[in-house]
N, C-alpha and C positions, 0 to 999 in steps of 0.2 A: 504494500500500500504506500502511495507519496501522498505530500501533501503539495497542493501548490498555492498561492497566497496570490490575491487578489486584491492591488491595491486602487481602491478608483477617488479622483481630485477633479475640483470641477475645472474647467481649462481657465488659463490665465486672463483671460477676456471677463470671463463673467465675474461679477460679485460675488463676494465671501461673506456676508453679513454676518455668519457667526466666527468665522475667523475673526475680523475686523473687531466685535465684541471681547473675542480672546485676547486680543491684541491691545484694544484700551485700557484693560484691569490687572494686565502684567502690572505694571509699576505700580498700582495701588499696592500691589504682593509683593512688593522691593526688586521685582526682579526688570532691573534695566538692561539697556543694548538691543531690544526685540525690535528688530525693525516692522515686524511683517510675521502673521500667521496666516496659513491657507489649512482649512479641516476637511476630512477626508473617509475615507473607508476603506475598510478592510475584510477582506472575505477570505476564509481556510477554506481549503474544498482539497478532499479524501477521493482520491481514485484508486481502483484495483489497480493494481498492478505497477508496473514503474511507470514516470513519467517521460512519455518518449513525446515524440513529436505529433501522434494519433490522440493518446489524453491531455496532450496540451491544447491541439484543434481543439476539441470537446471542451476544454474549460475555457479557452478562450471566446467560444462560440452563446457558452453560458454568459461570458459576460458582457456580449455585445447586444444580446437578448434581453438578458433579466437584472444584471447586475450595478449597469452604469448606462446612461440615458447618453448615447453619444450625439445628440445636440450639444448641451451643457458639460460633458464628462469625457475624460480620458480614463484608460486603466493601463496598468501592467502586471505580466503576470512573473512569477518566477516561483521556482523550484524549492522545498524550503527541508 
């Protein structure tokens, strides 16, 4: 069984409005130098077997489907 990890961010164009929110309350929490936060997702996904190039299609395919809205969304996937 592999796992491969599914990370999906909305693309640099659109608004982050809960980044942007994470981003003004840093320093209220002492924590300076944040220029910039973007928030995002992450998805683990179990396949039988190894992860070759067939169960990557397959999860890639999930994610172009179900997982990230590619108007607004990028993903990547990788092997973990």
């Amino acid at each position: 069984m592999a796992r491969v990890v599914v990370d999906v961010m909305l693309k640099p164009e659109i608004l982050d409005p809960q980044g942007q929110a994470i981003a003004r309350k840093l320093p209220q929490l002492g924590f300076e130098g944040i220029t910039g936060v973007r928030q995002g997702k992450r998805f683990e996904v179990e396949v039988d077997g190894p992860a070759d190039a067939a169960a990557l299609g397959r999860v890639r395919k999930i994610a172009e489907t179900l997982l990230a809205n590619p108007v607004i969304e990028t993903f990547e996937l990788r092997v973990e």
